[in-house]
Backbone as a ProteinNet text record, in pm:
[ID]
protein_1_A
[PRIMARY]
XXXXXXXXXXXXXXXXXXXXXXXXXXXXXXXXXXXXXXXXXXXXXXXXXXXXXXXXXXXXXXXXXXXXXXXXXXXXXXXXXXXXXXXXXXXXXXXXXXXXXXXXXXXXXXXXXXXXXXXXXXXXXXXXXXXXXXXXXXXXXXXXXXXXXXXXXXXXXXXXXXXXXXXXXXXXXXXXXXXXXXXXXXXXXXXXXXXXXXXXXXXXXXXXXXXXXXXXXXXXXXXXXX
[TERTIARY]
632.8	519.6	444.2	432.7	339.6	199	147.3	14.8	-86.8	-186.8	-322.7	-356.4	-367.7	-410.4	-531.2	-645.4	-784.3	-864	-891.5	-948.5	-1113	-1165.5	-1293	-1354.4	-1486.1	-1531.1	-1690	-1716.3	-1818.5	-1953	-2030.3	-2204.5	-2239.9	-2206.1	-2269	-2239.1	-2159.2	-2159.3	-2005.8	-1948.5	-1821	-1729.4	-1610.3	-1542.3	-1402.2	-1354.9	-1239	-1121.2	-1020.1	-914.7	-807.3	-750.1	-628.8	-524.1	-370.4	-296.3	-168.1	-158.9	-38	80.3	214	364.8	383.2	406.2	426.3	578.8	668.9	803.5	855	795	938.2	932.3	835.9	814.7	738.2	759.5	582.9	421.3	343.9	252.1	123.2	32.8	-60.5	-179.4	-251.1	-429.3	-487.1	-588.7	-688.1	-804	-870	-902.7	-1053.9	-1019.7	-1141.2	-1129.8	-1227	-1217.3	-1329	-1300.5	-1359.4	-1349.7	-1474	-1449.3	-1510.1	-1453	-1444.4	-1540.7	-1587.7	-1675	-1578.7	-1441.6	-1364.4	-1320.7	-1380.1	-1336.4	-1157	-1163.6	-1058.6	-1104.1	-1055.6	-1075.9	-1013.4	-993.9	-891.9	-919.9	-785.9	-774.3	-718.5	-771.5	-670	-599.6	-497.7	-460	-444.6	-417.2	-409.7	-316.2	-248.1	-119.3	-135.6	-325.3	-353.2	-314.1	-236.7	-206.6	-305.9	-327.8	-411.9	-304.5	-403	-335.2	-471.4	-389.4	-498.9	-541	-618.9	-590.2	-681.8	-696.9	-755	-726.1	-779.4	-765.8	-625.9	-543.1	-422.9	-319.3	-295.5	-242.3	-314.1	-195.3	-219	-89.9	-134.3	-99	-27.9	93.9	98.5	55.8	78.4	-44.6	49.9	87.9	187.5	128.9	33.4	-59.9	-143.7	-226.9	-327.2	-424.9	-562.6	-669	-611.7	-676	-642.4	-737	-864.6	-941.1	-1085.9	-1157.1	-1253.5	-1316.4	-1290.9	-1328	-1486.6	-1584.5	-1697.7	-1726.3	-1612.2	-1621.9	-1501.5	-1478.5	-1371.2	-1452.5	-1428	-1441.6	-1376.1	-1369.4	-1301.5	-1398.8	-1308.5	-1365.3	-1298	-1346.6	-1258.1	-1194.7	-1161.4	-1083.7	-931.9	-964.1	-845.6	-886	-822.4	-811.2	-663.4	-712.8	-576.1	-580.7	-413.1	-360.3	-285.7	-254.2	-111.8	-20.7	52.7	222.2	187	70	94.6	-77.7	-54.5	-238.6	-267.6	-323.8	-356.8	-437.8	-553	-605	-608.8	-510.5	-487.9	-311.9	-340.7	-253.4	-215.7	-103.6	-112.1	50.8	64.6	186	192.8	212.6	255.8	324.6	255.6	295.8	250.9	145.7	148.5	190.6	282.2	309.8	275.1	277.9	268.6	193.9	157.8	129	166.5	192.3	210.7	97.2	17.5	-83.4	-32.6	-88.9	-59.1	-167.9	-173.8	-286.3	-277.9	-353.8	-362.9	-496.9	-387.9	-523.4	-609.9	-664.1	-758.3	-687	-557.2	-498	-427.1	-356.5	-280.1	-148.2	-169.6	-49.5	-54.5	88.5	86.4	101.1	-9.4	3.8	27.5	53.3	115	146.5	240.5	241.9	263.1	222	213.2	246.7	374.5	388.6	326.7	205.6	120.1	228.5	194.7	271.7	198.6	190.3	120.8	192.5	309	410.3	359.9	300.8	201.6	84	11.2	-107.9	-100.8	18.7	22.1	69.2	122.6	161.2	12.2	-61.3	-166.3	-294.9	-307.2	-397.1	-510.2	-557.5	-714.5	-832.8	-899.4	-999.2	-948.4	-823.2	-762.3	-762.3	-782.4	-757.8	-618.9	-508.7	-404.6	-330.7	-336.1	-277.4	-319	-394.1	-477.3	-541.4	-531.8	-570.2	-463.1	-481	-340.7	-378.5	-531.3	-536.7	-590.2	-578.8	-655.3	-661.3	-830.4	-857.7	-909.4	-822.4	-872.6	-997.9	-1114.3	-1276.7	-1323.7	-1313.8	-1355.9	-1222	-1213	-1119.6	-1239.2	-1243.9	-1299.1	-1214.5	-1178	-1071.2	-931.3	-904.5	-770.2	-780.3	-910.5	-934	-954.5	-874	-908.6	-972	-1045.1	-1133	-1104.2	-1041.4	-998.4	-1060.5	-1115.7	-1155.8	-1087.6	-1125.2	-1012.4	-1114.4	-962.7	-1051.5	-953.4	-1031.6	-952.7	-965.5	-1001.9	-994.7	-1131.1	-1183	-1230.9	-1411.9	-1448.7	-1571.3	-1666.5	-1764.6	-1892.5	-2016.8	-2113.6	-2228	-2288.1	-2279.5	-2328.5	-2257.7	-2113.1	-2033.6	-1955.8	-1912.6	-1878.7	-1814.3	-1679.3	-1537.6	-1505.1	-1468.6	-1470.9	-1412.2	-1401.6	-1335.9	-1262.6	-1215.5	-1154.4	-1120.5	-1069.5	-1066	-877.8	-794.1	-705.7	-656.6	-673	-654.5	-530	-519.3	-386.6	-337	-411.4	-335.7	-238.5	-331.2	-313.9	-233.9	-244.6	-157.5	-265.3	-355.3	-442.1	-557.8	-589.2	-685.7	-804.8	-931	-1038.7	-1103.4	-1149.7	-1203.8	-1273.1	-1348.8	-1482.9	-1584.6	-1554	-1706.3	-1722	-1811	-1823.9	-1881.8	-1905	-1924.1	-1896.1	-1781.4	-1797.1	-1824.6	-1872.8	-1851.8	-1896.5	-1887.9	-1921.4	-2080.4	-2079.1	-2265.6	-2282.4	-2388.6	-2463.5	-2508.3	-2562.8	-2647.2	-2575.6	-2475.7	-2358.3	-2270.9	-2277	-2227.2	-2078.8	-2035.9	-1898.9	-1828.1	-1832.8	-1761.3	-1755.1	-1876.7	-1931.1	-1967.4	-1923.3	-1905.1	-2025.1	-2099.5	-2255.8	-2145.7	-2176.3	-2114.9	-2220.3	-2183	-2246.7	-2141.9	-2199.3	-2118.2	-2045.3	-1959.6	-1895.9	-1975.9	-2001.9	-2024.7	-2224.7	-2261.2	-2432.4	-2508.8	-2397.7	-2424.8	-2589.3	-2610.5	-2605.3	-2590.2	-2666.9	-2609.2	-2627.9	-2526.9	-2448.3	-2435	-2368.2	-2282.2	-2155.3	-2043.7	-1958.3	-1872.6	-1855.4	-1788.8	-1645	-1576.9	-1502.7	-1349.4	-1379.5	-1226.3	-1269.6	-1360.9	-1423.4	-1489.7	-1476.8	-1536.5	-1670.6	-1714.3	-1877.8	-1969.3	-2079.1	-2161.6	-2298.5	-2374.7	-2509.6	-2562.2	-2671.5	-2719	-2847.1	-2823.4	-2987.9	-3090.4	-3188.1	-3297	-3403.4	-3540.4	-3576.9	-3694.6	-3864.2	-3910.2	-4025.5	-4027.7	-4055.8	-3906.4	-3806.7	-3730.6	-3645	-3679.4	-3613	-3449.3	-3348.2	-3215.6	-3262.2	-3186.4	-3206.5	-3049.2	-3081.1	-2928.6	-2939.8	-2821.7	-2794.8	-2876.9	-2931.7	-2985.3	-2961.6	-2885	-2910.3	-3047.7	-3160.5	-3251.3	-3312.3	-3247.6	-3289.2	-3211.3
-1321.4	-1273	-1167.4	-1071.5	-936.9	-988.9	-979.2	-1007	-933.7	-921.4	-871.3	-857	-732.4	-788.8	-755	-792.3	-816.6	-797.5	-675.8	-602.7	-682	-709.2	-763.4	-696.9	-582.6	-546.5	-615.8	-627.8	-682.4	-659	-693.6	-670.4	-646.2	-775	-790.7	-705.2	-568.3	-495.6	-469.8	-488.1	-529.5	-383.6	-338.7	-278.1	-359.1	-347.4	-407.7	-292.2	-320.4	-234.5	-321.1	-261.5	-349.3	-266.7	-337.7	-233.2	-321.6	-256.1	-349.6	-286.9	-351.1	-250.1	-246.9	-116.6	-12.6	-63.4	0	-33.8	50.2	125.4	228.5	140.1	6.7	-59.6	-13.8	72	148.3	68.4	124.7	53.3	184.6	96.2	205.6	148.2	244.2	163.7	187.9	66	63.5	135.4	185.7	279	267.9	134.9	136.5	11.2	-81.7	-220.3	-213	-295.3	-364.4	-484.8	-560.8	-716.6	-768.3	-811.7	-835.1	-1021.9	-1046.5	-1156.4	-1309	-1236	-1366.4	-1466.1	-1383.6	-1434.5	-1322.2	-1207.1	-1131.6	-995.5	-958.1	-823.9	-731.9	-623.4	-506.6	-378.3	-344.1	-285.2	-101.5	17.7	91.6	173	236.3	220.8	411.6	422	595.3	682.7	587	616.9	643.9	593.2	610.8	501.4	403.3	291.5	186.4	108.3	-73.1	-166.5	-247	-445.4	-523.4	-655.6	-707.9	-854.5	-900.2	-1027.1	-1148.2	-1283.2	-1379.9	-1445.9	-1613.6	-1753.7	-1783	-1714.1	-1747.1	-1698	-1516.9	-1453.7	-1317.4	-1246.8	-1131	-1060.6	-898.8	-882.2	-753.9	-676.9	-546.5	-454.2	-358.9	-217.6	-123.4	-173.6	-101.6	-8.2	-71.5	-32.6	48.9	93.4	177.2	98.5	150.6	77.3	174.6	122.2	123.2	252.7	253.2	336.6	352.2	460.5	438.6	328.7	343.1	216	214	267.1	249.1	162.3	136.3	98.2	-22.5	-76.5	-196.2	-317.7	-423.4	-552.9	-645	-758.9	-870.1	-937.7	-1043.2	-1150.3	-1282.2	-1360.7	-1516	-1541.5	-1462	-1497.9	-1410	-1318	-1198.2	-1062.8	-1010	-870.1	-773.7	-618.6	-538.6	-452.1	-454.9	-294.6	-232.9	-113	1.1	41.5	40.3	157.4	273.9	360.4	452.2	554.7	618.1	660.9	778	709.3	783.9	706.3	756.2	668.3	727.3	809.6	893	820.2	844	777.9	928	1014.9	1175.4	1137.8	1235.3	1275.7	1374.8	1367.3	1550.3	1474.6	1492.9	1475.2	1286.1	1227.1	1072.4	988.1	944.6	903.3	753.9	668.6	522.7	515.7	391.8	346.3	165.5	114.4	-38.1	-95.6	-175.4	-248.9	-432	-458.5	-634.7	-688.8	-761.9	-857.9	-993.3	-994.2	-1119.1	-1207.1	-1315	-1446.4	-1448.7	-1494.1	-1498.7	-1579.8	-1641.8	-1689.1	-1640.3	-1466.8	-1360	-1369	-1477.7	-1492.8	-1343.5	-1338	-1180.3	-1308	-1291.5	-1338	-1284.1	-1182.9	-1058.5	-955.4	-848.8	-746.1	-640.8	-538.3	-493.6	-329	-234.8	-102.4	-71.2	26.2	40.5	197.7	294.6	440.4	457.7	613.1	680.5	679.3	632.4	579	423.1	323.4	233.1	264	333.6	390.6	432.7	503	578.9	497.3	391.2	276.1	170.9	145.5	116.2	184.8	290	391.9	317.7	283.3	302.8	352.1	355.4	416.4	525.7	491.9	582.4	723.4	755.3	870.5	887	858.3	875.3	959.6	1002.8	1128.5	1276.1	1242.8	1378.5	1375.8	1297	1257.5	1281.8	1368	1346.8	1276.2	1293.5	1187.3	1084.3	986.6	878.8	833.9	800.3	737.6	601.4	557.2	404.5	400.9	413	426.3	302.2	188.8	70.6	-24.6	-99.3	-250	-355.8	-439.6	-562.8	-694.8	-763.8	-859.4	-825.2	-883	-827.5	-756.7	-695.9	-612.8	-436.3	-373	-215.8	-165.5	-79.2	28.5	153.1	205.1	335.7	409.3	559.9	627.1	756	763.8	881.1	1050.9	1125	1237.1	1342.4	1421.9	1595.6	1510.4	1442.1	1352.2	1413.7	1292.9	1317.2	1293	1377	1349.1	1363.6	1311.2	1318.8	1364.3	1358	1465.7	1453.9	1324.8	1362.7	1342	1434.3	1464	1303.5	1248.2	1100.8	1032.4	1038.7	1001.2	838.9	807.2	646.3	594.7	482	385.6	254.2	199.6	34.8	8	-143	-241.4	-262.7	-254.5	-280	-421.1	-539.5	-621.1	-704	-670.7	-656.1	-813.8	-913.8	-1050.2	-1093.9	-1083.7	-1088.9	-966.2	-834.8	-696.2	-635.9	-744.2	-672.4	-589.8	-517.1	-388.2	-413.8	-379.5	-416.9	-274.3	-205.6	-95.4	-93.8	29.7	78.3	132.6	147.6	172.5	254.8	323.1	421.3	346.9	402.2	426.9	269.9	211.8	60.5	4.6	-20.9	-65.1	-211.1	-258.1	-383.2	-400.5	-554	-533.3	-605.9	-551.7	-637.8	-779.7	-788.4	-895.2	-1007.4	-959.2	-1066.4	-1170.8	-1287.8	-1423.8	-1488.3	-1417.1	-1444.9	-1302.9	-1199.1	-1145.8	-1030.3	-1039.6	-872.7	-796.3	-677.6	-556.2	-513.8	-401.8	-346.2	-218.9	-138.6	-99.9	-2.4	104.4	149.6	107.7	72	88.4	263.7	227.4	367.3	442.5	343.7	424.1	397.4	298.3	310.4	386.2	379.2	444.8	346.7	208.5	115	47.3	19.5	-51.3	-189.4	-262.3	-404.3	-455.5	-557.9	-632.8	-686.3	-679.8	-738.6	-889.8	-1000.2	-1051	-1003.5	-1112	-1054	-1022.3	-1080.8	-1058.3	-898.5	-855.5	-721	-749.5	-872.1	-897.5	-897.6	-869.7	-834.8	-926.8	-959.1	-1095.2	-1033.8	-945	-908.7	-779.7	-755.1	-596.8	-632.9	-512.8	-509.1	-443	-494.4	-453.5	-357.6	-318.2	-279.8	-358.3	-330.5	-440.6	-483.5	-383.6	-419.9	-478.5	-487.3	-564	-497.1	-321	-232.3	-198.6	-161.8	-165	19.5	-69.1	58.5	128.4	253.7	352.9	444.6	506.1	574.6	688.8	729.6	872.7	929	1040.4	1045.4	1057.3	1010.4	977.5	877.1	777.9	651.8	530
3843.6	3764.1	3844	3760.7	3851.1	3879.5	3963.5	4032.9	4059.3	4047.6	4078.6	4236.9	4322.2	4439	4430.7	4474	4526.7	4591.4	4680.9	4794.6	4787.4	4889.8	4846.6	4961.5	4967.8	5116.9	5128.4	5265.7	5301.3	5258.5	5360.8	5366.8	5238.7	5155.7	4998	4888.2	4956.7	4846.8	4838.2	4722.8	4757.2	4612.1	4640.3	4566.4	4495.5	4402.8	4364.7	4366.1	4442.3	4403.7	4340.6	4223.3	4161.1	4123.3	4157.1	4135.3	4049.1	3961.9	3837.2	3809.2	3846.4	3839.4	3686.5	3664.1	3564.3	3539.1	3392.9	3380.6	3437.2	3536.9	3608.7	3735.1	3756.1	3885.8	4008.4	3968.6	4079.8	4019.3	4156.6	4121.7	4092.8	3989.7	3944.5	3982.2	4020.3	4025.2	3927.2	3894.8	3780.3	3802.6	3705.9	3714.4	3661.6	3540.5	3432.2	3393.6	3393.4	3314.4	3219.1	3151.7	3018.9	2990.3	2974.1	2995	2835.4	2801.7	2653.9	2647.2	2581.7	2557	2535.6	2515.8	2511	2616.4	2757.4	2877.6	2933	2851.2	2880.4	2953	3058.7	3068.2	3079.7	3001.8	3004	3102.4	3135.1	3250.2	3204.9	3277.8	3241.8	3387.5	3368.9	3544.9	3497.7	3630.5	3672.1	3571.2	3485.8	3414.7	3282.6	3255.6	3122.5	3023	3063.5	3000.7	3028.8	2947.8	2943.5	2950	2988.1	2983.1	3044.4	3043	3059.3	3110.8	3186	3213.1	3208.6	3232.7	3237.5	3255.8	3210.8	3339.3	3324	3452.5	3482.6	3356.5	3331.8	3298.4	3287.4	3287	3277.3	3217.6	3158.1	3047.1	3112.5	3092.9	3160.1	3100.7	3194.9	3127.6	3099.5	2972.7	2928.8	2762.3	2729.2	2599.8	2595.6	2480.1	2499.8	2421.2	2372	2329.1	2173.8	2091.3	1926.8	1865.4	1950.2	1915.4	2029.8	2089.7	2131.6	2179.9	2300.2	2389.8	2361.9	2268.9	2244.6	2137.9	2040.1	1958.1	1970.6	2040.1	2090.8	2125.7	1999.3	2039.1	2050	2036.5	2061.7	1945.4	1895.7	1807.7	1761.9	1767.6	1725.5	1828.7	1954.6	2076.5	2045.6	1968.1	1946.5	1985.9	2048.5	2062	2054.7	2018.1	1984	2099.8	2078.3	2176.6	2108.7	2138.7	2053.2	2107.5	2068.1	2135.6	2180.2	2077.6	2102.2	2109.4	2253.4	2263.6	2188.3	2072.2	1978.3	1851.6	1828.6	1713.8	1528.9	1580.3	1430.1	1385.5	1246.2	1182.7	1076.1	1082.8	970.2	914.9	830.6	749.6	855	985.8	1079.5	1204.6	1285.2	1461.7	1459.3	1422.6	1446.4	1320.6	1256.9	1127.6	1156.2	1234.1	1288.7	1399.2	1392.3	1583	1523.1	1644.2	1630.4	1729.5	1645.6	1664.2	1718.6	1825.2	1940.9	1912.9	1872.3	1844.4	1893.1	2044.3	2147.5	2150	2163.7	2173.4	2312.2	2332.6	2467.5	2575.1	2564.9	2631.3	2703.2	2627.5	2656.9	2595.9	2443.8	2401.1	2272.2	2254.5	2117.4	2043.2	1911.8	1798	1677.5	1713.1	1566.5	1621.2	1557	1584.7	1466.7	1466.1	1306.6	1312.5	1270.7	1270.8	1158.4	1173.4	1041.8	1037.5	926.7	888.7	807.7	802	696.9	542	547.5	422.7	412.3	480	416	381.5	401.4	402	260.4	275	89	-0.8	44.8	-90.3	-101.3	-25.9	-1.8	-102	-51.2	-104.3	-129.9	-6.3	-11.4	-65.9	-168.4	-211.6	-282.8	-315.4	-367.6	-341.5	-167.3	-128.2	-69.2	-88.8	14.6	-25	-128.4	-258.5	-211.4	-131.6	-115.8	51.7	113.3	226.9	340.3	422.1	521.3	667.1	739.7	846.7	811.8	916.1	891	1010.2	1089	1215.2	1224	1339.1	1369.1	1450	1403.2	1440.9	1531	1450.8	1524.4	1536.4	1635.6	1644.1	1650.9	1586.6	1581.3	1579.5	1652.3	1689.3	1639.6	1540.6	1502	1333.8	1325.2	1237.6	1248.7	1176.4	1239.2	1141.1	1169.1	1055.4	1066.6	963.1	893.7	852.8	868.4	805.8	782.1	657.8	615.5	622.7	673.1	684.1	596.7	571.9	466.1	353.1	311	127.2	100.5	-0.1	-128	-12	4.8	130.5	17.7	17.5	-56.9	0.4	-47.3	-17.7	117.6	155.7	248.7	357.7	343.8	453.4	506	455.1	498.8	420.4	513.7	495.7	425.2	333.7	300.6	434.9	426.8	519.1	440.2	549.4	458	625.8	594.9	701.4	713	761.4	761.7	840.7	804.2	862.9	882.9	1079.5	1098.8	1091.3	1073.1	1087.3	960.2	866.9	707.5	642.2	685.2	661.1	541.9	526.7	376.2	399.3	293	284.8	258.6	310.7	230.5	230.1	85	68.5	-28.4	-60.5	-173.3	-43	59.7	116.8	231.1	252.8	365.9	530.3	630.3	756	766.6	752.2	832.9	960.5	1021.2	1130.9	1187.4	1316.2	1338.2	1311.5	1305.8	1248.3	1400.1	1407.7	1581.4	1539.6	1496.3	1435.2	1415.8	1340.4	1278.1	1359	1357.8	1433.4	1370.8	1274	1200.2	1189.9	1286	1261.7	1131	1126.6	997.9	1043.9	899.2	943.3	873.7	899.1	776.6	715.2	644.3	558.1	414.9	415.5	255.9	180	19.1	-88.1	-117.3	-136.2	-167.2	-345.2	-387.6	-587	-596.2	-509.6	-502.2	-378.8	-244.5	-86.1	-58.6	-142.3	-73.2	54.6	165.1	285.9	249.2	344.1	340	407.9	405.5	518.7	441.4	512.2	451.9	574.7	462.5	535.5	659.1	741.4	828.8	758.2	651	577.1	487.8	494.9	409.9	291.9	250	120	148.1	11	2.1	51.9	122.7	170.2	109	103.9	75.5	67.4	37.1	86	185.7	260.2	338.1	283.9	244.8	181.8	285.9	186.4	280.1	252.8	353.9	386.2	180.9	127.2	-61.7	-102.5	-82.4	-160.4	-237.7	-219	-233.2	-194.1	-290.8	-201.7	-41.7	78.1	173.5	135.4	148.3	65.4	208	218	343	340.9	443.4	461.6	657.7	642.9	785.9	878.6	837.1	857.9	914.9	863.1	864.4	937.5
[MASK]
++++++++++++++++++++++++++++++++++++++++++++++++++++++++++++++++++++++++++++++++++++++++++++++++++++++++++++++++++++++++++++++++++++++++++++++++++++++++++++++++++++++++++++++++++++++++++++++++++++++++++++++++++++++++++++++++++

C-alpha cells in the first residue's frame, strides 16, 4: 500500500511535506489540501492531480476535483472526483468526464460517465437543443450542479441550472443560480425558480422544500442587488 510520509519540524511551528507515487511510480509532492468535514482530506500534488486520505486509507492522486475547489463539498459522508480536469461538459473538445463518488471510508460507491449525448437525451430545462456547454459549478456530496451556458439566458443574464445527481443518475431542474445553502443541515441547495425568479430552497434530492420570504411575508425574487 502507497504511504504518506510525514516531515514534522520543530520549535512549535511545524511544516508538512507529503509525497504520493503517481502511476508512472514516481513520487509527487502535495501541494494543496482540503479537508472536507467528513473527516477526509484531499490532496493535490505537483502533477495537478487529487486523491485523498483518512483514518487508515488513502486514495491515489490520480483524479481531479469536479469543479472549483470553492465550491466543493462533502455531504452525508460522500464526496466526488473526475477522470478528467475539466469542469465543462460541450458537443466540441470535452464531450464526457466520469464522475467517483467516495464514502468517507475511501470506499468508490458509484461511478458515473456523464456526455453531452446524455445531457441531450436528458434536456434539462429544455435547453440542450440549443445549448452546447454545460459547467459543473458546485459538487455537493455526490450531487453536481449544472449550469448551462450559450442557451436560452434570461434577463438578467443567468444561465438555468439543474442538479445532476450522480448516485440515483436523475435530474432535478426548473431553476436558476443553484447552489449549496449554508444554513441547510440536510443537505439543501437555495435556488431561484426559473418561471417566478423566486428564491428557495430545495430539498437534497432537488425537489422543492419552501421559499424564502422576506421580513413582510413578501416572496424575496432575485435582484443583483440584494
Amino acid at each position: 500500500m502507497k504511504r504518506l510520509f510525514i516531515l514534522f519540524m520543530a520549535l512549535m511551528v511545524f511544516s508538512v511535506s507529503v509525497c504520493a507515487e503517481t502511476e508512472t511510480g514516481e513520487e509527487a509532492e502535495i501541494v494543496r489540501t482540503k479537508a472536507l468535514d467528513c473527516g477526509v482530506t484531499l490532496y493535490k500534488t505537483t502533477e495537478g492531480t487529487w486523491g485523498a486520505y483518512g483514518d487508515n486509507f488513502e486514495i491515489d492522486p490520480v483524479y481531479y476535483l469536479p469543479c472549483s475547489s470553492a465550491y466543493y463539498y462533502d455531504f452525508n459522508d460522500t464526496f466526488i472526483l473526475a477522470s478528467v480536469d475539466c469542469d465543462v461538459i460541450n458537443n466540441k473538445m470535452h464531450t464526457y468526464n466520469t464522475y467517483y463518488v467516495f464514502n468517507s471510508k475511501g470506499e468508490l460507491i458509484k461511478t458515473l460517465t456523464y456526455s453531452f449525448e446524455d445531457i441531450q437525451a436528458e434536456n434539462p430545462n429544455g435547453c440542450a437543443s440549443d445549448c452546447e456547454w454545460f459547467w459543473a459549478v458546485t459538487a455537493y456530496g455526490s450531487n453536481l450542479v449544472f449550469a448551462e451556458a450559450a442557451g436560452k439566458i434570461n434577463v438578467y443574464d443567468l444561465a438555468p441550472c439543474y442538479i445532476k445527481r450522480l448516485y440515483s443518475e436523475k435530474v432535478a431542474d426548473g431553476y436558476y443560480a443553484i447552489n449549496r445553502y449554508e444554513d441547510g443541515e440536510n443537505g439543501e441547495f437555495i435556488a431561484y425558480e426559473k418561471d417566478t425568479f423566486r428564491k428557495c430552497i430545495l430539498n437534497a434530492d432537488g425537489s422543492f422544500k419552501e421559499y424564502i420570504l422576506n421580513d413582510d411575508g413578501s416572496y424575496k425574487v432575485f435582484s443583483w442587488y440584494s
